[in-house]
N, CA, C and O of each residue as an XYZ file, in Angstrom:
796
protein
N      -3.252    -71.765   -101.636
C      -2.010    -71.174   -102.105
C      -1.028    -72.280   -102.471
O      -0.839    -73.167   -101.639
N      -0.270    -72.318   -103.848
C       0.261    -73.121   -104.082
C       1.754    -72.971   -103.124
O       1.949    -71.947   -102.471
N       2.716    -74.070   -103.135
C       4.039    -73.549   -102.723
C       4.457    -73.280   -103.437
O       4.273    -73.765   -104.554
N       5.513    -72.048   -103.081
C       6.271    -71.764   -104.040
C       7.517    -72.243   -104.133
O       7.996    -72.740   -103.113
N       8.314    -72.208   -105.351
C       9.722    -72.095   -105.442
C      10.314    -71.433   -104.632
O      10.521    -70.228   -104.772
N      10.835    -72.404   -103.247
C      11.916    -71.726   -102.521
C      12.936    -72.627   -102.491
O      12.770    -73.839   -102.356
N      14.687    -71.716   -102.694
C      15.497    -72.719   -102.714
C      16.550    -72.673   -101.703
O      16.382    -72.021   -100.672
N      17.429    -73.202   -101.889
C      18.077    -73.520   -100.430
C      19.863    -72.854   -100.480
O      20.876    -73.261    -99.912
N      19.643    -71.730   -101.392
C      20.780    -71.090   -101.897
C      20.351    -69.353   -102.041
O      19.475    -69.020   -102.839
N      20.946    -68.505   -101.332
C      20.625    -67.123   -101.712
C      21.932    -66.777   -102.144
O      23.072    -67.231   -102.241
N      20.870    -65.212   -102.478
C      22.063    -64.239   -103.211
C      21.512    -63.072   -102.651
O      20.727    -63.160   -101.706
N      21.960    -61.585   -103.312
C      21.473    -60.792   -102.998
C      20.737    -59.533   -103.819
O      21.376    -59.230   -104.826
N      19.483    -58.703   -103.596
C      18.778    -58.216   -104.320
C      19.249    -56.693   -104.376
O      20.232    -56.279   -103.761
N      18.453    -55.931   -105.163
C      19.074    -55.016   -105.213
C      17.455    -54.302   -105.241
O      16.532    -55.013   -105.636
N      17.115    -52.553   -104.704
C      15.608    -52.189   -104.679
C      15.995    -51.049   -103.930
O      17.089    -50.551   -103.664
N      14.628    -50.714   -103.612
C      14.386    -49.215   -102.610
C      13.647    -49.226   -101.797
O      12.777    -50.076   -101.607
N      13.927    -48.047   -101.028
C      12.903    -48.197    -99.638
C      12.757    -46.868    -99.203
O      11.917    -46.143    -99.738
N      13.159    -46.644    -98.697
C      12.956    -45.022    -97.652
C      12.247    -44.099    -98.265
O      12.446    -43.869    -99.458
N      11.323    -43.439    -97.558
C      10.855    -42.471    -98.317
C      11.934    -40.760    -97.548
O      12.639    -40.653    -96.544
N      11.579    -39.836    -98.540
C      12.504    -39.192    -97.702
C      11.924    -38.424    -96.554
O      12.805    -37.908    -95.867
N      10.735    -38.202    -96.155
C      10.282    -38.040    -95.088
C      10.644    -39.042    -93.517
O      10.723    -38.555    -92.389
N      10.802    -40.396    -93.847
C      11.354    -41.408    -92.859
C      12.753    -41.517    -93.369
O      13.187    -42.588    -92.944
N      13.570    -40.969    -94.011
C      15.154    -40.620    -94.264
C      15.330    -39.273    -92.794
O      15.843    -39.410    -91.683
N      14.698    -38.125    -93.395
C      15.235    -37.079    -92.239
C      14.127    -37.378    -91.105
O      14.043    -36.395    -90.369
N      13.459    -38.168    -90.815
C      13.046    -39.095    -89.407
C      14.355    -39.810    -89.084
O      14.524    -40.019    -87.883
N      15.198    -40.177    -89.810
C      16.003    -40.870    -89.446
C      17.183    -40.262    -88.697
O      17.709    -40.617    -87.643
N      17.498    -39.110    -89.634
C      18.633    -38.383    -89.547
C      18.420    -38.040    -88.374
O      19.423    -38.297    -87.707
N      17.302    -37.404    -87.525
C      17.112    -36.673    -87.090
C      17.501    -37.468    -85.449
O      18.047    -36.869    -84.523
N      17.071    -38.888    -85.418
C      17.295    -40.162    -84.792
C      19.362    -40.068    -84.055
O      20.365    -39.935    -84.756
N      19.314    -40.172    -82.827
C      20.341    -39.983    -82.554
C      21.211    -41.136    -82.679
O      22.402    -40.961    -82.937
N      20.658    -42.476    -82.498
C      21.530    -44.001    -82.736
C      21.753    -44.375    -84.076
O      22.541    -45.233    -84.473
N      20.941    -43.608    -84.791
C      21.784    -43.689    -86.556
C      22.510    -43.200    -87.026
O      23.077    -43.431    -88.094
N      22.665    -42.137    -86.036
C      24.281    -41.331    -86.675
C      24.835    -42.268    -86.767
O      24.992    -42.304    -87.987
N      25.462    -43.449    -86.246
C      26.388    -43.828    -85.503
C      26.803    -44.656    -86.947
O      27.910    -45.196    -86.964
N      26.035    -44.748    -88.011
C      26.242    -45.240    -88.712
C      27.168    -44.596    -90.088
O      27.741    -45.161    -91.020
N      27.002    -43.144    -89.709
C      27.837    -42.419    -90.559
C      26.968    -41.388    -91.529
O      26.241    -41.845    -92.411
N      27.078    -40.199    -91.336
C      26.007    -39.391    -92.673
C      26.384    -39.962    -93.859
O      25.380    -40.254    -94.509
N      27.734    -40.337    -94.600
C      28.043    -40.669    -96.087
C      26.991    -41.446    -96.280
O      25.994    -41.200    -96.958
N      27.277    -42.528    -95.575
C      26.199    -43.732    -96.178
C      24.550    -43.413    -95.828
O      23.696    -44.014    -96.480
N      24.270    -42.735    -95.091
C      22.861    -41.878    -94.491
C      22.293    -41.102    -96.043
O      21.236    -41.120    -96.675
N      23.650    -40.440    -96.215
C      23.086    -39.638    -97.718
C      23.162    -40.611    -98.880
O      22.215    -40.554    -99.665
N      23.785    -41.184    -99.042
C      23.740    -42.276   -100.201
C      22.350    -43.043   -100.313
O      21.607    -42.752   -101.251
N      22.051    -43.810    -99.586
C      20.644    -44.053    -99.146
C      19.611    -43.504    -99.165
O      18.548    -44.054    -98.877
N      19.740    -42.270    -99.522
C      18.344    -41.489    -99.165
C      18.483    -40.808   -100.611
O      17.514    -40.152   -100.993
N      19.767    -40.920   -101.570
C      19.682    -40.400   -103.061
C      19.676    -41.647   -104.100
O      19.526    -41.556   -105.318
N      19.866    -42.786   -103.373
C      19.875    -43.932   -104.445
C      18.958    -45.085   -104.014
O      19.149    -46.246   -104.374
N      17.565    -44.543   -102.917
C      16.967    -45.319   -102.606
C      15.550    -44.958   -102.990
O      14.735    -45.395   -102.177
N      15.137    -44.429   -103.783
C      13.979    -43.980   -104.780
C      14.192    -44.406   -106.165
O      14.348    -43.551   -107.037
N      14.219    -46.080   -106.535
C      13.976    -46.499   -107.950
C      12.576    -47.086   -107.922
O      11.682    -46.734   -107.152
N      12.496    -48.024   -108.857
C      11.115    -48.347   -108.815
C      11.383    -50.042   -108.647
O      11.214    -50.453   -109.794
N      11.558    -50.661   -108.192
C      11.687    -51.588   -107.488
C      12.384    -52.172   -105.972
O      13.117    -51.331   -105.452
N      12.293    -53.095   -105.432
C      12.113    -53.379   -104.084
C      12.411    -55.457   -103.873
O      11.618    -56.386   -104.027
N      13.527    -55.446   -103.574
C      13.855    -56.594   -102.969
C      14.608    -56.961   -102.176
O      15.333    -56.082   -101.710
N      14.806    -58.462   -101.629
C      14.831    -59.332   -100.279
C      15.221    -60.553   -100.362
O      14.730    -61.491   -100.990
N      16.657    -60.466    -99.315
C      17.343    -61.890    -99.727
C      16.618    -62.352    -98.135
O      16.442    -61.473    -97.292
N      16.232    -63.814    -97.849
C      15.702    -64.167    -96.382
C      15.702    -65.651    -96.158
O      14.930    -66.339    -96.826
N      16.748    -66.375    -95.005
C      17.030    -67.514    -94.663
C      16.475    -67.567    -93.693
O      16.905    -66.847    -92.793
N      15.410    -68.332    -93.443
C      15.019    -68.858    -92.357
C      15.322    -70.192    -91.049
O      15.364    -71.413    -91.202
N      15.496    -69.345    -89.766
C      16.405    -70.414    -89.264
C      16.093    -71.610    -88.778
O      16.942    -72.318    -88.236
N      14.526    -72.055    -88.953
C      14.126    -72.876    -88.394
C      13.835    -74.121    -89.578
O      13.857    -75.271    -89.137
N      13.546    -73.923    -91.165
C      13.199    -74.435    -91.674
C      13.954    -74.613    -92.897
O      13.579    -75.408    -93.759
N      15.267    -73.729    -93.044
C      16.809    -73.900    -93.658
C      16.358    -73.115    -95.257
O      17.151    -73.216    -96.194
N      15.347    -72.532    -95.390
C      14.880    -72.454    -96.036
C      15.442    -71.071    -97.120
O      16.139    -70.358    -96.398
N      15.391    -70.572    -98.307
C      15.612    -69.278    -99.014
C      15.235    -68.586    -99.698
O      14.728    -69.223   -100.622
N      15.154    -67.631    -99.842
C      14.557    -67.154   -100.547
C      14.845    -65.557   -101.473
O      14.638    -64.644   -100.674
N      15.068    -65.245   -102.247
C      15.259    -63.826   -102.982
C      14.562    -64.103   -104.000
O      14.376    -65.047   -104.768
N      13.952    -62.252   -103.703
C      13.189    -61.830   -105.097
C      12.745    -60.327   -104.860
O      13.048    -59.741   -103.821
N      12.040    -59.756   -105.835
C      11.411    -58.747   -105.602
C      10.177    -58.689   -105.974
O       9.508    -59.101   -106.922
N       9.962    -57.906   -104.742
C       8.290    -57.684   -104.304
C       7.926    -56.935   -104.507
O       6.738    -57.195   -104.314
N       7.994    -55.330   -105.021
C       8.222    -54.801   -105.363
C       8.743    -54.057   -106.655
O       9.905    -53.881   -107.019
N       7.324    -53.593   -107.362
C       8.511    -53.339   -109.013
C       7.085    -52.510   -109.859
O       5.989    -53.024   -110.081
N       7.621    -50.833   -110.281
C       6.753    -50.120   -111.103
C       5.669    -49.182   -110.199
O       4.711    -48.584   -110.689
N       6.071    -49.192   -108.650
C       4.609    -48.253   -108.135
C       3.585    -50.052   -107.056
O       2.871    -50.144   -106.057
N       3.946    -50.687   -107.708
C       3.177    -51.569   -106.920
C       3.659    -53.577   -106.336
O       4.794    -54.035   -106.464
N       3.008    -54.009   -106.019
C       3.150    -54.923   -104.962
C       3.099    -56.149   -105.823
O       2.001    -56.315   -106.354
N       4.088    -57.126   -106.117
C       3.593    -57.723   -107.466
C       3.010    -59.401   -106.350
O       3.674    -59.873   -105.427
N       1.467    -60.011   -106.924
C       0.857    -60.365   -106.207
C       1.729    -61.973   -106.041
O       1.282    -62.615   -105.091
N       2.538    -62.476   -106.585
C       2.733    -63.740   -106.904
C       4.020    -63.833   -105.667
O       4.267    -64.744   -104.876
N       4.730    -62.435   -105.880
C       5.817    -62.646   -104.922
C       5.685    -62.509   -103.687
O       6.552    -62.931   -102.921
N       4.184    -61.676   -103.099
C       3.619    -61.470   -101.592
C       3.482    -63.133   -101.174
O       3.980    -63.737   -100.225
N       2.657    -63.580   -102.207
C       2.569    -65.287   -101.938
C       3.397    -65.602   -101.685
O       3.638    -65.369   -100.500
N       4.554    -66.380   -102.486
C       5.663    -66.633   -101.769
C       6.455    -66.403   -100.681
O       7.326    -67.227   -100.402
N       6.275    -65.269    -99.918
C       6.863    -64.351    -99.052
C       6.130    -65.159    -98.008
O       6.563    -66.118    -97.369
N       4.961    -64.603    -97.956
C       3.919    -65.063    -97.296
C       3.838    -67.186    -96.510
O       3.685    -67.756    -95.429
N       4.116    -67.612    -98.296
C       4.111    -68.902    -97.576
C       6.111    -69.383    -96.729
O       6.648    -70.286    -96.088
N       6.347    -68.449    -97.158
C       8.302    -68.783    -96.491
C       8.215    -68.551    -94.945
O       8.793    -69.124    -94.021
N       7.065    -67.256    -94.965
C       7.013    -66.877    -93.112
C       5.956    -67.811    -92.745
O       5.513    -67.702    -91.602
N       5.550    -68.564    -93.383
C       4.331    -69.402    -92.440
C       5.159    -69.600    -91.263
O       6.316    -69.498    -90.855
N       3.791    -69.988    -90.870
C       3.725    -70.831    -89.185
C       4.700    -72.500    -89.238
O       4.072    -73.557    -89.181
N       6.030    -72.486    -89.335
C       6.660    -73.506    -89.638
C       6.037    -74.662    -88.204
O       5.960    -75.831    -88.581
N       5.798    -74.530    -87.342
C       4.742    -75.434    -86.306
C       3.759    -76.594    -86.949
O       3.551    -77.748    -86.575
N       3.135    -75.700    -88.273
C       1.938    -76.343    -88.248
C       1.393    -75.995    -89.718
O       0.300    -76.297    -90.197
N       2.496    -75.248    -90.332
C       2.168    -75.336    -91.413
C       1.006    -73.803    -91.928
O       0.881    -73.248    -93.019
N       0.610    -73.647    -91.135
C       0.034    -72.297    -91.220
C      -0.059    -71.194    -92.127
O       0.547    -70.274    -91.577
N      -0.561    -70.757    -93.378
C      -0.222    -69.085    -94.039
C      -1.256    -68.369    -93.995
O      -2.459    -68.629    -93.985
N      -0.472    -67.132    -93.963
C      -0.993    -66.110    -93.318
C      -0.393    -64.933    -94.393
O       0.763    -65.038    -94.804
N      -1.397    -63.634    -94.879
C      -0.333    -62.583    -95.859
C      -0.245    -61.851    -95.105
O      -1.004    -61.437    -94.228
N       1.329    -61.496    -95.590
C       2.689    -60.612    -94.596
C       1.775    -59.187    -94.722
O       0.693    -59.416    -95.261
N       1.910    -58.220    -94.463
C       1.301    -56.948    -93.952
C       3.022    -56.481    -95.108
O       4.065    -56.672    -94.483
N       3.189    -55.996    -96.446
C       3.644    -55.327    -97.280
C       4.289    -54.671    -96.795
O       5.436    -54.769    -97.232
N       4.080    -53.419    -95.448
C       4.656    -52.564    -94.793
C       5.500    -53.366    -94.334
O       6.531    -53.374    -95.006
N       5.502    -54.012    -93.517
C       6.823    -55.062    -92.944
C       7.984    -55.031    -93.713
O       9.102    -54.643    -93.371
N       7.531    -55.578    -95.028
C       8.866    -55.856    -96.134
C       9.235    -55.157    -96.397
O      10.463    -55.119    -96.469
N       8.360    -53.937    -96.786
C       9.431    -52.273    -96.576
C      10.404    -51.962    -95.622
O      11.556    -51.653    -95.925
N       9.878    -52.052    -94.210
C      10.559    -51.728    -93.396
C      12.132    -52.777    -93.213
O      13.161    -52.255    -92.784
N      12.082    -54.180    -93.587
C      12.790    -54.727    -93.614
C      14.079    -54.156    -94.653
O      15.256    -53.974    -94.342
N      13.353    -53.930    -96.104
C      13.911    -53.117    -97.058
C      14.781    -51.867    -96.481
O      15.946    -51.512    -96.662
N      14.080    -51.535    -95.977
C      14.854    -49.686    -95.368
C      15.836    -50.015    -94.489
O      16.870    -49.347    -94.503
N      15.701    -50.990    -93.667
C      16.871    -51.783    -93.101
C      18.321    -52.331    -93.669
O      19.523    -52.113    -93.516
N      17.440    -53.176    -94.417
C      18.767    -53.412    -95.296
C      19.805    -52.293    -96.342
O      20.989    -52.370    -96.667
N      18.557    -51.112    -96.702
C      19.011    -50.072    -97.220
C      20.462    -49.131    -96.129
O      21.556    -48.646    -96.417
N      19.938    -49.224    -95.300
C      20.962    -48.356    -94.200
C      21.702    -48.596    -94.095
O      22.656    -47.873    -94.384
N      21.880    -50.305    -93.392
C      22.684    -50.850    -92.868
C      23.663    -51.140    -94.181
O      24.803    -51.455    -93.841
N      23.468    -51.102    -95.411
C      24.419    -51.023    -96.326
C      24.902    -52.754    -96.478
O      26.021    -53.130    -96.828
N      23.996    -53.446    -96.197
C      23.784    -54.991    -96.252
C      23.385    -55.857    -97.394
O      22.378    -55.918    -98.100
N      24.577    -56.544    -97.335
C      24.094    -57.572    -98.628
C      23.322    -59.124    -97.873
O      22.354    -59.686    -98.385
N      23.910    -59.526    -96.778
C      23.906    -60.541    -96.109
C      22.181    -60.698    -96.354
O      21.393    -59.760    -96.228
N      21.918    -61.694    -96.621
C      20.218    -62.140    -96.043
C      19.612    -62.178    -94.243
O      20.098    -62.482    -93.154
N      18.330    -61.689    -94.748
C      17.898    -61.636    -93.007
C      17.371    -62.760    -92.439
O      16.276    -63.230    -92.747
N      18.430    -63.396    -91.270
C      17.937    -64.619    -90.977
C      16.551    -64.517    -90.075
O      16.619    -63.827    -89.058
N      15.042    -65.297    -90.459
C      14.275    -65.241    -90.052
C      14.420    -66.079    -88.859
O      14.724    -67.267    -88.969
N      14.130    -65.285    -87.251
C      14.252    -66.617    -86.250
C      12.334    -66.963    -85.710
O      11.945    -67.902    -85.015
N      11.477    -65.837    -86.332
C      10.116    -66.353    -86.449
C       9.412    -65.066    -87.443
O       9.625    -63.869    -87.636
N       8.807    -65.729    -87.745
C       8.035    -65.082    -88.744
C       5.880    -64.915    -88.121
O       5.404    -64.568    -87.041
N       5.413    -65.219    -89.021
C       3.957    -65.600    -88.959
C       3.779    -66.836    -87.486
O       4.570    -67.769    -87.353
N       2.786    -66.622    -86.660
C       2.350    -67.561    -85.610
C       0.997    -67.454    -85.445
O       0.356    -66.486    -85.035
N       0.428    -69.071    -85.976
C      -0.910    -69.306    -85.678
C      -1.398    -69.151    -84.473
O      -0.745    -69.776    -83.638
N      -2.864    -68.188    -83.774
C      -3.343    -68.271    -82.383
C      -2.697    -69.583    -81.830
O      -2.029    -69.486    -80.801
N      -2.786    -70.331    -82.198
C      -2.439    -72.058    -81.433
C      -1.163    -72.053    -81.007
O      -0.874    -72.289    -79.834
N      -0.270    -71.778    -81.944
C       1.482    -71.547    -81.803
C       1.367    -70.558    -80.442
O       1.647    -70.871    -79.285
N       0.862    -69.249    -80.948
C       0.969    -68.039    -80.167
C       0.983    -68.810    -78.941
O       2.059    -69.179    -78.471
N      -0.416    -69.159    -78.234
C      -0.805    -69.868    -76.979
C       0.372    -70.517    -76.711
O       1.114    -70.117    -75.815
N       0.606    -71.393    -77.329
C       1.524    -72.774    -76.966
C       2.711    -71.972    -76.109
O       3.076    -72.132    -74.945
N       3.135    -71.118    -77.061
C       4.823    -70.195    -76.869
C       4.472    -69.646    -75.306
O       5.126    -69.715    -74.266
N       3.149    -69.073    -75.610
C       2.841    -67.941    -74.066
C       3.296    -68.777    -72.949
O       4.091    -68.281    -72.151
N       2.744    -70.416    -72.737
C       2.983    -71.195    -72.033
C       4.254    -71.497    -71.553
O       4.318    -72.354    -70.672
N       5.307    -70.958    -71.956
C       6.536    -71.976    -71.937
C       7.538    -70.230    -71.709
O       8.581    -70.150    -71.061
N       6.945    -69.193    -72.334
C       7.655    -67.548    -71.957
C       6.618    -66.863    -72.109
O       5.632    -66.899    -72.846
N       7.104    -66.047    -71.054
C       6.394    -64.645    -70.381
C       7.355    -63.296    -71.684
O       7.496    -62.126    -71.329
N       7.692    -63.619    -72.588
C       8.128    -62.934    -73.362
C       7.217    -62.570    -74.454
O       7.045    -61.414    -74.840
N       6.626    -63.640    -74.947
C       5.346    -63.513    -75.858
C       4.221    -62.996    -75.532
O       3.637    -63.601    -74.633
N       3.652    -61.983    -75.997
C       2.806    -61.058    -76.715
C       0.973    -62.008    -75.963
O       0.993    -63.184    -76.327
N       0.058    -61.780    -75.377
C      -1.289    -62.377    -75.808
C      -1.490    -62.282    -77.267
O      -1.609    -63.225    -78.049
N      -1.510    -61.131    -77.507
C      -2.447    -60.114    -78.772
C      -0.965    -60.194    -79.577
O      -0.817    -59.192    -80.276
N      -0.027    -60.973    -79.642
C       1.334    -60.994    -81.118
C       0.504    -60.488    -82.232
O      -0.557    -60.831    -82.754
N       1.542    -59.361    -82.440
C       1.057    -59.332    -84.220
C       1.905    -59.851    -84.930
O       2.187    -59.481    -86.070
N       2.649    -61.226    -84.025
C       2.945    -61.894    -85.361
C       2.029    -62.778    -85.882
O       2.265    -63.490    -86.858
N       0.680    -62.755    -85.086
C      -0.152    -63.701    -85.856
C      -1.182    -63.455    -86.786
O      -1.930    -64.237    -87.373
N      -1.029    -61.553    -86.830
C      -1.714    -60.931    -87.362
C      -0.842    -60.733    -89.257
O      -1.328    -60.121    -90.208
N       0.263    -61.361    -89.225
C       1.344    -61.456    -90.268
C       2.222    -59.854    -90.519
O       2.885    -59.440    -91.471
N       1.895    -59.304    -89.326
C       2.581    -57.835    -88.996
C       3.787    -57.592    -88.407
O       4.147    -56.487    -88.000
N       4.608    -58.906    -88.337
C       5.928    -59.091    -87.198
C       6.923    -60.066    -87.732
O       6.785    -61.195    -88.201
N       8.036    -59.258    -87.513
C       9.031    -60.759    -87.951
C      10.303    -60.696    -87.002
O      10.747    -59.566    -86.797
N      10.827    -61.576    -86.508
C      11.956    -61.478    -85.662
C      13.281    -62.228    -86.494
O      13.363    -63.361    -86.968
N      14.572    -60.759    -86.450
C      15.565    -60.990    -87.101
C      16.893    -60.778    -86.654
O      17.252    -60.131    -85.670
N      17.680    -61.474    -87.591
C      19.174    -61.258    -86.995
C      19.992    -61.131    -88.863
O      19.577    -61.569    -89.935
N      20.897    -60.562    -88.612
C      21.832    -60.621    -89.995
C      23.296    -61.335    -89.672
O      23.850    -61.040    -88.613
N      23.714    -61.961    -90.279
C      25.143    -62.699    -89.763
C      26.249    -61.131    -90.354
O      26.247    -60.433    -91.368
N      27.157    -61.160    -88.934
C      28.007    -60.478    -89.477
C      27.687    -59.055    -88.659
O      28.659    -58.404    -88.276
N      25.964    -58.428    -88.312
C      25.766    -57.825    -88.295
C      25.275    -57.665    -86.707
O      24.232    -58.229    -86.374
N      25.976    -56.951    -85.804
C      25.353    -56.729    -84.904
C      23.828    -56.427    -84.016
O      23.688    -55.219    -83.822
N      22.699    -57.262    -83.459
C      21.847    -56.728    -82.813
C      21.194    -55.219    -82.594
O      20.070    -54.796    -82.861
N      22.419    -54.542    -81.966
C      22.399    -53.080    -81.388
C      22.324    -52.772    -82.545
O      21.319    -52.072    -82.673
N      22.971    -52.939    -83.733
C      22.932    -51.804    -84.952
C      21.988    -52.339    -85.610
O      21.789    -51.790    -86.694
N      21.246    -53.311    -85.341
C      19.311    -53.441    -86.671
C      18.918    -52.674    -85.669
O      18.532    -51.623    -86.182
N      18.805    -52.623    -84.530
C      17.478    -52.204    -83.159
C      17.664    -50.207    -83.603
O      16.825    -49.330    -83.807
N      19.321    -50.215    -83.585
C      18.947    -48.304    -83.773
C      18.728    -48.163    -85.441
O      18.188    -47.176    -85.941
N      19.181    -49.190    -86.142
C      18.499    -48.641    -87.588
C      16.844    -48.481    -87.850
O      16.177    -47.694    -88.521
N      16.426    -49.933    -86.749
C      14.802    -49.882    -86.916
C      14.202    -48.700    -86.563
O      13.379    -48.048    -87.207
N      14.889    -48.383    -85.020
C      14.133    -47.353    -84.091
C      14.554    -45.866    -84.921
O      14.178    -44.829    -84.374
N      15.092    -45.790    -85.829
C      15.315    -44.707    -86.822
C      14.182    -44.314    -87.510
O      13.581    -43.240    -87.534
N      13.939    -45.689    -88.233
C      12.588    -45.379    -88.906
C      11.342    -45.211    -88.765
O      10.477    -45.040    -89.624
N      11.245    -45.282    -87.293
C       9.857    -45.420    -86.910
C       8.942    -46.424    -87.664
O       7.784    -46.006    -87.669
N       9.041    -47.226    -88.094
C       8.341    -47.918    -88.913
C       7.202    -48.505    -88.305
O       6.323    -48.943    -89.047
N       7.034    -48.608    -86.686
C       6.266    -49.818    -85.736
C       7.359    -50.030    -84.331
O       8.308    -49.390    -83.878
N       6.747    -51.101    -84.010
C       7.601    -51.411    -82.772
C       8.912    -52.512    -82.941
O       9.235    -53.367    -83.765
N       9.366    -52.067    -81.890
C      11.201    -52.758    -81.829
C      11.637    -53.307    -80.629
O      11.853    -52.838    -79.512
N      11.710    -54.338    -81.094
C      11.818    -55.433    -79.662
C      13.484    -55.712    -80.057
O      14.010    -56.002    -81.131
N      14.232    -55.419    -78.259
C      15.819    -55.707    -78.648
C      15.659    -56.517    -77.656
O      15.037    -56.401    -76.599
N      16.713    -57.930    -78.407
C      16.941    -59.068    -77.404
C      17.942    -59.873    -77.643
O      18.052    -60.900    -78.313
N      19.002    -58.961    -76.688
C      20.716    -59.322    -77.213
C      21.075    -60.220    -77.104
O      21.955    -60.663    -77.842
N      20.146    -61.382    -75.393
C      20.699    -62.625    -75.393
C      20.562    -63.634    -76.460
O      21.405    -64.451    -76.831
N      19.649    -63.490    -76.789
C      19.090    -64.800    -77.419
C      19.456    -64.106    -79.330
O      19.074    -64.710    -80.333
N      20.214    -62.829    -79.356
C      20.361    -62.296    -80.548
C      19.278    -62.128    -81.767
O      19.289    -62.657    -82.878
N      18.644    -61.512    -81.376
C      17.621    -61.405    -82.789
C      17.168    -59.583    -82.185
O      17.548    -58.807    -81.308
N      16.309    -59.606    -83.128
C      15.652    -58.003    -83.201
C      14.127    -57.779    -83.518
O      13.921    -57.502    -84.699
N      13.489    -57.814    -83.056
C      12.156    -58.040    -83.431
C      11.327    -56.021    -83.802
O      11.384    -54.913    -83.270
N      10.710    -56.628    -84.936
C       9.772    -55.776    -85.485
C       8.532    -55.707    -86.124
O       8.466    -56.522    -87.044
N       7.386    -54.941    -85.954
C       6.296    -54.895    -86.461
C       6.023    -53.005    -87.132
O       6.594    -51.920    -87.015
N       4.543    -53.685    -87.980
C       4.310    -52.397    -88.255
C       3.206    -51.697    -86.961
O       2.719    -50.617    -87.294
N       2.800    -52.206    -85.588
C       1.895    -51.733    -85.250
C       2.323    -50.268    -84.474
O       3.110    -49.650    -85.191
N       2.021    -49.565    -83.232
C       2.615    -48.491    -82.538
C       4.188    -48.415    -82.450
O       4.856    -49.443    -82.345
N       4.711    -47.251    -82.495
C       5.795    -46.549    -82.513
C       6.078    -47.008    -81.058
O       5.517    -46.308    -80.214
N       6.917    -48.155    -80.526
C       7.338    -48.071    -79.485
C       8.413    -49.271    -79.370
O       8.673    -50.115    -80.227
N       8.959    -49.125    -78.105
C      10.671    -50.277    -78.104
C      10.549    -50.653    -77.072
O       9.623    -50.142    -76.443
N      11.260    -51.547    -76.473
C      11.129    -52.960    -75.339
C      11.967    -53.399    -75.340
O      12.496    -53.484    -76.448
N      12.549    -53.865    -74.422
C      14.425    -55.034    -74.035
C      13.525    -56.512    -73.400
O      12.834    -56.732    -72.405
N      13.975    -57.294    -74.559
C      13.687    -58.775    -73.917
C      14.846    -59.398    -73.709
O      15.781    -58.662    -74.026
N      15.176    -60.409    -73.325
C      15.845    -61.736    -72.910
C      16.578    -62.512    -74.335
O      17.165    -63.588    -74.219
């Protein structure tokens, strides 16, 4: 995989996400009220176009990135790459392709939350080796991470409170939702429907 063009300046994208079946999953979700029906309904009537994008600073490697991944019904293959090599395994250099569903769900996130800000990545993709290494040092990490499966990304938005990504995620059911106020980030995957309080 070649590298791609990533630069060290974002902006912000503009796309869709929700389907409306995981819209009134949402509604139905008691910690998303909290966000307001106006913007609940806005979202769920101006979030069916045919494209899909993602502003994303990563905090370990200063790194940026916007584009869309997303555009016409399908997955455009050049921009998964890129995506893909931005979440590597910054350890060791590592790539791994992101699981598509992820970036949706990230998408539907940003859709709700009514967010321009980019999502600061605090880990992305982790090689078995990384994984191990981390297990060693916290009892917080996963044996079986699907972040090494490229199914997981752990995030924070500046500006944007913890508590309010964790009930926008747990809205969508999208996978699992890891809240972890100290250390501020929000962790998510596409695997089982379930939530957890870390450190």
């Amino acid at each position: 995989m070649n590298q791609p063009n990533i630069k060290n300046l974002t902006g912000c994208g503009n796309g869709t996400g929700i389907t409306r079946r995981r819209f009134l999953k949402g509604l139905a979700y008691g910690p998303v009220m909290t966000l307001g029906a106006p913007k609940l309904v806005e979202a769920a009537f101006t979030g069916f176009s045919s494209y899909k994008s993602l502003s994303l600073e990563h905090h370990h490697t200063g790194e940026s990135i916007d584009l869309t991944y997303f555009e016409q019904g399908r997955y455009i293959a050049g921009a998964m790459e890129e995506i893909s090599y931005f979440l590597r395994d910054y350890h060791n250099e590592e790539v791994h392709r992101v699981d598509p569903a992820l970036l949706d769900q990230l998408y539907d996130i940003k859709l709700l939350l009514g967010s321009n800000k980019p999502f600061h990545i605090v880990s992305g993709y982790r090689s078995p080796q990384t994984n191990a290494n981390l297990r060693r040092h916290s009892r917080s990490v996963a044996r079986h991470s699907l972040h090494m499966e490229g199914k997981a990304v752990d995030i924070r938005i500046e500006g944007v409170g913890t508590r309010s990504i964790r009930d926008v995620a747990l809205a969508l059911q999208g996978g699992g939702v890891g809240y972890y106020p100290h250390s501020n980030f929000v962790h998510i995957d596409t695997g089982d429907i379930r939530t957890w309080r870390g450190y």
